[in-house]
N, C-alpha and C positions, 0 to 999 in steps of 0.2 A: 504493500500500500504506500509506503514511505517512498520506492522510488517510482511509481504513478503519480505522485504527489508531486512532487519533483520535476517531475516531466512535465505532468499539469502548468506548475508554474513557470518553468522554462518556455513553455509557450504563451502564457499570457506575459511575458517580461517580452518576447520579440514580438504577436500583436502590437502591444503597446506601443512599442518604438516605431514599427512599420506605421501605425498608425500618426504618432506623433513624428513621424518625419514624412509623411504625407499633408500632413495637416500643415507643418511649414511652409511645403512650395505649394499650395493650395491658397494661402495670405502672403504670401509674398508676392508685394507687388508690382506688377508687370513696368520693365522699365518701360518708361515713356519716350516715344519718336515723334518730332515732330518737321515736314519737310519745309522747305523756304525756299521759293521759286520766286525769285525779283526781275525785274526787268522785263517782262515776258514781252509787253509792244506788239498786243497780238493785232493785224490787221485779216479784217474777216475776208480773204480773199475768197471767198465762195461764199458771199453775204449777196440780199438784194436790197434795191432802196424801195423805199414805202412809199413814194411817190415820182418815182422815173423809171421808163421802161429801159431803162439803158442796165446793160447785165454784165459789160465789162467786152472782154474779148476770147471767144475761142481758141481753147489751146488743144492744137491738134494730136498732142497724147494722147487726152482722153477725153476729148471733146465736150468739155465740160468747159462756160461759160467763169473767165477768170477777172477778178480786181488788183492784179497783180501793179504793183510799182515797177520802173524800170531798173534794169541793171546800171545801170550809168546810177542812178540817184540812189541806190544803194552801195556802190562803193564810194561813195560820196556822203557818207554819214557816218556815224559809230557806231551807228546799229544796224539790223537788216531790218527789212522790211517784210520781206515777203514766207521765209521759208524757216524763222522761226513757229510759225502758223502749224508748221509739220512738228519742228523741236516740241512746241508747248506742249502737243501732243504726246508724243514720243518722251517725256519728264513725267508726264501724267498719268502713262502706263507705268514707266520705272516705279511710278512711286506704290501704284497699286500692287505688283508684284512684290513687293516691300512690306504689305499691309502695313503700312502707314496709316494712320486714321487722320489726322490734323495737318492740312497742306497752307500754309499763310504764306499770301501775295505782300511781299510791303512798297506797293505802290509801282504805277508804270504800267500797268499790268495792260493797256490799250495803245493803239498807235498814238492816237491824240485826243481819247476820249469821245470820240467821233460816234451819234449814235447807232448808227450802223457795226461799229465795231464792240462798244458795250453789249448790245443786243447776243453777236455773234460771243463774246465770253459769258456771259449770261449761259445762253445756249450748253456752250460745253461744260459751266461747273457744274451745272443742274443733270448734264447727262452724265457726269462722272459721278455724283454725287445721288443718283436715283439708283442709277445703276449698282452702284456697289454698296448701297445702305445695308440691306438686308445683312449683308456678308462682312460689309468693312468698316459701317460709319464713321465715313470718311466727311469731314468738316472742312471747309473752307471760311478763311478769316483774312480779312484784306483790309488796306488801306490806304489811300491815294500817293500820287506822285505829282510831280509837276507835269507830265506827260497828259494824267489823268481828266484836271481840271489846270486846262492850261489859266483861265480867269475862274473868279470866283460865280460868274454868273456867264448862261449861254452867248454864244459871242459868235457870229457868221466868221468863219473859214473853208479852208479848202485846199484843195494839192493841184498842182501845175504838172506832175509825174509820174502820172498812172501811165502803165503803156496800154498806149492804143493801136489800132488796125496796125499793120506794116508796120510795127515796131518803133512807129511815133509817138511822141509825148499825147494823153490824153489830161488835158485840164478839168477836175472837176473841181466845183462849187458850191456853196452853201446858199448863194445870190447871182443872183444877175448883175453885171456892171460892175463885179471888185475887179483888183488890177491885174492884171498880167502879164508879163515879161513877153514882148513880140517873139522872141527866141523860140516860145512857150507857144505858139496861135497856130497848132500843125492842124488841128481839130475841131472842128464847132466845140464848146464849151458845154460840160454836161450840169444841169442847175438839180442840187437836190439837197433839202433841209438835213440829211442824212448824213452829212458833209462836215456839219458844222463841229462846232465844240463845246460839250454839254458844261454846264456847271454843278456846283453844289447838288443845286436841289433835284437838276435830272439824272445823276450820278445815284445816287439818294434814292430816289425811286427802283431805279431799274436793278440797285446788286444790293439793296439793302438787307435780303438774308444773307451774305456772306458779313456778317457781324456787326456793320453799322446800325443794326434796329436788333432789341429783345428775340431771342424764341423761349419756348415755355420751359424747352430741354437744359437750358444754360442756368446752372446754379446760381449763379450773378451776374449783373450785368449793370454798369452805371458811366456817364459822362462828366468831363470835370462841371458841366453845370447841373447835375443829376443831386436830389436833396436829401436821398436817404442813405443810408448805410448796410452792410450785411446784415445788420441783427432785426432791420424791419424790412429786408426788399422784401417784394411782393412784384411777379412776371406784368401786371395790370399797371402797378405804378412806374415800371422801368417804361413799359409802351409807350402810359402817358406822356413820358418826360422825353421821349425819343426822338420828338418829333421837330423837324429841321428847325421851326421858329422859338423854339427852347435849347436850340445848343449855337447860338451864337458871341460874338464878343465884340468889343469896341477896339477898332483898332488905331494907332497915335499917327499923324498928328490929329486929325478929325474926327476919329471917334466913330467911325461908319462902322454899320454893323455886318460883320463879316462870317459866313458858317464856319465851324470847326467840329469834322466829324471822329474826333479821338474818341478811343472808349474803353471800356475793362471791360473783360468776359473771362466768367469761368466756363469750360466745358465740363471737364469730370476731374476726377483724380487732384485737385488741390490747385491745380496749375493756372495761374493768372495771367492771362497774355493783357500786354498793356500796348495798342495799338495807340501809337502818337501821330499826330495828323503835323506836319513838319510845314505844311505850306504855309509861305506869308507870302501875302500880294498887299504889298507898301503900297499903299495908293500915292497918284497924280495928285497934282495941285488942284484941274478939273473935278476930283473926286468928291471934293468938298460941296462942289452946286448939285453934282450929279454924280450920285454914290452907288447906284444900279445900272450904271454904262462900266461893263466889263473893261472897255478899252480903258477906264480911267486906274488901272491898277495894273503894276509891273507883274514881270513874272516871278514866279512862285520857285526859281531854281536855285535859288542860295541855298535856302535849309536853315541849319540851325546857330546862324552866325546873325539872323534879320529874328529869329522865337527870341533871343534872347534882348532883343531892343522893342519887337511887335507883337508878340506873343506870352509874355511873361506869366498868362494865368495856368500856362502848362505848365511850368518849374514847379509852383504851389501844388498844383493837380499831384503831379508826379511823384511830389517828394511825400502827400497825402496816402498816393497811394501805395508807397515802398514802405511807409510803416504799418499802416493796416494790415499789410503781405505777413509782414514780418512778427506780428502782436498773432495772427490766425496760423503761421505757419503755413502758409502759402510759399510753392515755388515762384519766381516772375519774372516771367521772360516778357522783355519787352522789345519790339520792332517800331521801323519808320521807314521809309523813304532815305532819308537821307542819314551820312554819316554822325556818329557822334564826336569822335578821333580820327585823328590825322592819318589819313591814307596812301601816302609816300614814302613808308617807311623811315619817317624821319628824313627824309631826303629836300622838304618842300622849301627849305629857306637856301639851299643850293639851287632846286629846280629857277627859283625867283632870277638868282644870280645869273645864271646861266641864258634863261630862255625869257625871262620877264615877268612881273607881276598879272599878266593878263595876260599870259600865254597857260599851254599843256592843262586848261581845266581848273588854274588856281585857286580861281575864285571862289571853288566849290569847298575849300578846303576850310572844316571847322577852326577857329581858334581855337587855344588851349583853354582860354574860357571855359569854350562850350564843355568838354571833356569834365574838368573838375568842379562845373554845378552840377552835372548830373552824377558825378559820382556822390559829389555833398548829399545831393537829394538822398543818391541808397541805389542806384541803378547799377548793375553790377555785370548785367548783361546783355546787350543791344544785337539787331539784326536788323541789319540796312542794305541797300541797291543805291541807284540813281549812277553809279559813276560805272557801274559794266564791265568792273574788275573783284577778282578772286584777293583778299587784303586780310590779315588780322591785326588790329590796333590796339595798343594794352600801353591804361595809362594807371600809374598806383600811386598815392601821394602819403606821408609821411605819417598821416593820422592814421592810417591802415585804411583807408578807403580806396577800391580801384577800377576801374572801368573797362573792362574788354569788348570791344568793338567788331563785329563781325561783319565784312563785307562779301555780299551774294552775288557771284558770276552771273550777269545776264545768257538768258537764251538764245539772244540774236547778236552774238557780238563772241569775241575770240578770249578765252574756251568756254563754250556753252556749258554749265551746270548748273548745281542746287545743292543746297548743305541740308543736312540732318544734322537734328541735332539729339540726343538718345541723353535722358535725363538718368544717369546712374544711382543720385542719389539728392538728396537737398544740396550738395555741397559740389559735385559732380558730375560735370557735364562735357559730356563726347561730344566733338563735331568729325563730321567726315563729309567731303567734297563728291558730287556727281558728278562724273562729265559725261555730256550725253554725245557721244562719240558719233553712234551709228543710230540714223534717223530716217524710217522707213517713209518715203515719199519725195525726198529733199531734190530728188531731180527731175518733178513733175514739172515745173515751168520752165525748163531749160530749152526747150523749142522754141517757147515766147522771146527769149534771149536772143535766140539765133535769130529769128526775125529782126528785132533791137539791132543787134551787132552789123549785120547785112545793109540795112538803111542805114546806122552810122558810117560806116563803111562808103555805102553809096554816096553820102554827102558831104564826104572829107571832114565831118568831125572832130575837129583838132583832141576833143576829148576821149574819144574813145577809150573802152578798156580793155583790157587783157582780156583774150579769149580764154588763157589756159585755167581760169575759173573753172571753166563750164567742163575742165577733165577730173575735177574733186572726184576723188572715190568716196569720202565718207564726208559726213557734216562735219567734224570736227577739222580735216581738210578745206572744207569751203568757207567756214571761219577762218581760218589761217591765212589761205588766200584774201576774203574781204580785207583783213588788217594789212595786210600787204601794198593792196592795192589805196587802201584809205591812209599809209603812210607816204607813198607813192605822189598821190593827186593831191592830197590834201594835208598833211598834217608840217612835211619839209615847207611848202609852200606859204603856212601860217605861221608856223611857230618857233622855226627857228632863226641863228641869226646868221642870215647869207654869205660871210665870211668864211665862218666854221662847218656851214653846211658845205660850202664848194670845196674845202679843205678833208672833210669825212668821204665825200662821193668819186671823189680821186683816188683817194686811198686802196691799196691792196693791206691784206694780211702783212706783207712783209715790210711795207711803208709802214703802219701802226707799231708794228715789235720794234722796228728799226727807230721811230718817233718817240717810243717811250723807252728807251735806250735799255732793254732788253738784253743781255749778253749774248756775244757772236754764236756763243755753241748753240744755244735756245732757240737762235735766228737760224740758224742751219738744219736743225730738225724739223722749222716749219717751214721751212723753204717750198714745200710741193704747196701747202695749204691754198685753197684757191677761193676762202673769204673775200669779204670787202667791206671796204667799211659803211656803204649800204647795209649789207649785210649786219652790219654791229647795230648799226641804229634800228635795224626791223628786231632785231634780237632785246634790244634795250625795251623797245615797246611790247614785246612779246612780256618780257618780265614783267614791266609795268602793267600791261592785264592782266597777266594772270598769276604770278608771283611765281613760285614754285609747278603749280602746276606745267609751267610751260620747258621748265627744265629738261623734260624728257623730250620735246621738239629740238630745240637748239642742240644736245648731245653735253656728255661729261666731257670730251677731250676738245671741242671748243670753248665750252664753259672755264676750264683750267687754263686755254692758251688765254682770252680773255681777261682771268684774276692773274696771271702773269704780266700783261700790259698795265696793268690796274694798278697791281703793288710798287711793280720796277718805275713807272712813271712818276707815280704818290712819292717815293724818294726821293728820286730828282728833284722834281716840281719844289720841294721843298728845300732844297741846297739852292736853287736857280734865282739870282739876286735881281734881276729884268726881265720879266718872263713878259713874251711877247701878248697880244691880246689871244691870240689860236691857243698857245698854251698854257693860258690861262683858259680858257673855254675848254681846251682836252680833261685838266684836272679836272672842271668843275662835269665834267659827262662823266670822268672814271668813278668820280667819289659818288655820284648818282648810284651811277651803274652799281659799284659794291653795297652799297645800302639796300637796292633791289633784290640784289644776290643773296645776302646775307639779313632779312626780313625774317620776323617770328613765324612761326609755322602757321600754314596756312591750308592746310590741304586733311590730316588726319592729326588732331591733340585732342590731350584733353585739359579741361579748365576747372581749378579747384576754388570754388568762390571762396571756401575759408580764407585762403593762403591770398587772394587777387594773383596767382598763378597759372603759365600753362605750359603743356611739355607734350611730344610729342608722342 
């Protein structure tokens, strides 16, 4: 009996344990993913208007009526136009695969807010979002850009560079009788309110279930003009208060009342996403008589260097809501548009030197201000877009307060991806980088091109582009090529200074080692090298999009010849007691360059909020 006894309890001792280590991974709970797709700039190229029969142009792939932009005007911008449309896509399945359940837009997410093209994103969150409830409750959470709500209020626009028939520019419009460039007059003008560029309030309307308005599901939900708190919300009073004529502010000098659609949502699990609405539109002196004429207010593209002169009731908002977080035990991740920290790795009081105060995107660059009010506030962790680069920026100040900054690769621009972010613990937070490489469809309008290219062609063109685009094997390739070709036509052309450019584009590989007085042996090993110093500057802007990810484009054995030129010059330059204006402009590109090279990780870390640390 005694060893039946025994035995008896020998098995209720290992039930027991089976059971209570069952019971652990049962309440433990599931780390949280959340995806961050910025920049998207979707243009609905297979959209129709609500009121014009006009349907775009036949593209003889698949004979399917297209609103394609042309090639010439997308390598002529920073962003793509047309075949991001397929990327968004092709992000949208990666993330489903992933079950991901929370994908947040922070802003941009439209060409230009056009409503034809809100309509068309509408369209596809709801069919991602219908489609995979059952299976994935998958949430979308977004919030404007300057792209979005170009003015605060709807405002007639329109594009001069849809292609039309034979590969001609087609103009459409918002109006009849706005202006256009003769260059631009290949086509009767297509007129259609579809065109335009919505504001606030039709912004508001048409996507307000992706988290600018209550659902019943969202545990919380409030705006910084919102009057209650967690311990009496109620779903009926968050509605009440939702609504666009209850979330405005006065902005200085005039005081006009302006929307601001920021907000806090819980979904499930603790997690407080704090969507900040980053836009300021400074009003005109005009704005003062007349404060409902869109045209009387600048744009919305600085960020967060104009919240902290026009916008000031966010900071209170913010820093309100980092302690509530923090008293409930709340995670909080907060997003915006635009950056918090300095996105040059430190490099931007060089870039100045170098390239100018109004050149390479300056402008867009926050002060250090900006950085250490929001760390004061409590903000710990930000997730921003707007600049179309891969960046991490980490500011930590002396109180033990600090700021990590996360910048989202747009879709339509060189390297297309999306971060995750996988919430390990309160304290413990994984990012990892998507690139979405390979993009089923990306050579659908490539015919449309050929016809483009062929009439360029026929009409001596002076602009024309490079055909060998149109041989991309993957999208991650036809990104590569775009920035090529948009360094090419337009960025030498803008931003740098003519001296040092004619002195970079002459250059061979062995003029540069030879210039940064390189040792003869070093010089003789790369003697075959068959660089240029083209070549260094599309490399230089490769890093500058995409930080690290672009590493593996460029190669390790250029990247080393490269920090070779870099150091051995950095010496010199420094013994050099008259250094000419070129060699002064070399330094100020090498010291760029290393800063890019040598950037916080940006691609796979992790982030310890105790510590305002991160590591790879």
């Amino acid at each position: 009996m005694k060893l039946n006894f025994r035995k008896l309890l020998s098995l209720i001792l290992v039930f027991l344990v089976v059971v209570s280590c069952t019971s652990v991974r049962k309440f433990t709970p599931k780390k949280e993913q959340i995806a961050f797709l910025s920049d998207v700039h979707l243009l609905d190229i297979y959209g129709t208007f609500s009121d014009s029969d006009y349907k775009g142009v036949q593209n003889p792939y698949d004979g399917k009526y297209t609103l394609a932009r042309t090639m010439k005007s997308q390598l002529q911008s920073t962003r793509l136009f047309n075949e991001n449309y397929f990327a968004f896509l092709a992000a949208l399945d990666d993330v489903v695969k992933r079950n991901i359940k929370t994908v947040v837009l922070p802003g941009d997410f439209s060409d230009d807010g056009q409503p034809i093209n809100i309509r068309g994103l509408k369209k596809i969150l709801n069919e991602y979002a219908n489609k995979y409830a059952n299976k994935y409750g998958i949430h979308f959470i977004i919030t404007t850009g300057n792209h979005d709500v170009a003015k605060p209020f709807l405002t007639d626009s329109g594009k001069t560079d849809f292609l039309g028939e034979g590969g001609k520019n087609q103009v459409i419009m918002s109006k009849a009788g706005m202006y256009v460039p003769k260059s631009f007059n290949e086509l009767p003008a297509v007129i259609t309110k579809d065109i335009g560029t919505m504001g606030y309030a039709e912004v508001l309307q048409e996507l307000g279930d992706f988290g600018f308005f209550p659902k019943k599901t969202d545990l919380y939900w409030e705006t910084p003009f919102t009057s209650y708190n967690p311990d009496n919300y109620t779903f009926e009073n968050a509605l009440e208060q939702s609504i666009i004529e209850k979330r405005t502010y006065a902005i200085p000098p005039y005081n006009t009342q302006i929307p601001d659609l920021s907000y806090l949502v819980e979904l499930e699990n603790n997690v407080w996403f704090l969507a900040i609405d980053g836009n300021v539109y400074v009003p005109k002196e005009e704005a003062k008589e007349n404060p409902k004429n869109p045209l009387n207010y600048n744009s919305a593209n600085i960020g967060y260097n104009q919240v902290l002169t026009h916008k000031k009731h966010l900071i209170s908002w913010v820093t309100k809501v980092v302690q509530e977080a923090k008293k409930r035990g709340k995670t909080l991740i907060a997003f915006s548009h635009y950056p918090m920290v300095e996105f040059n790795d430190d490099a931007s009081d060089m870039m100045k030197a170098l390239f100018g105060e109004d050149k390479m995107q300056l402008h867009r660059v926050p002060s250090e201000e900006v950085a250490q009010i929001f760390a004061e506030a409590g903000v710990q962790l930000h997730f921003a877009g707007h600049m179309h680069i891969n960046d991490t920026g980490i500011r930590k100040y002396k109180n033990g307060k600090g700021l990590v900054n996360i910048q989202i690769p747009s879709l339509a621009a060189y390297i297309p991806g999306y971060k995750i972010l996988t919430i390990q613990n309160k304290n413990k937070m994984r990012i990892s980088t998507v690139t979405i490489d390979s993009v089923p469809g990306f050579k659908t309008l490539f015919p449309l091109y050929e016809q483009e290219y062929a009439y360029l062609k026929n009409t001596k063109n002076p602009d024309i582009w490079d055909k060998g685009i149109l041989e991309a094997k993957n999208y991650h390739e036809f990104t590569n090529w775009h920035l090529k070709e948009l360094v090419r036509t337009r960025f030498l052309k803008k931003d740098w200074p003519e001296d040092f450019k004619t002195f970079m584009l002459k250059a061979t590989a062995t003029d540069l080692l030879a210039f940064a007085k390189v040792s003869p042996s070093k010089i003789k090993k790369y003697k075959d090298e068959n660089w240029t110093g083209f070549d260094m500057i599309f490399d230089f802007y490769r890093l500058y999009s995409a930080d690290e990810l672009a590493l593996k484009d460029i190669g390790e054995d250029r990247i080393n010849q490269y920090k070779i030129i870099i150091d051995s010059y950095s010496d010199y330059y420094k013994k050099k007691a008259n250094p000419t204006a070129i060699e002064t402009s070399f330094y100020e590109f090498c010291s760029i360059f290393k800063s890019f090279i040598n950037g916080a990780p940006s691609n796979k870390f992790i982030i310890n909020l105790r510590r305002n640390t991160i590591h790879n």
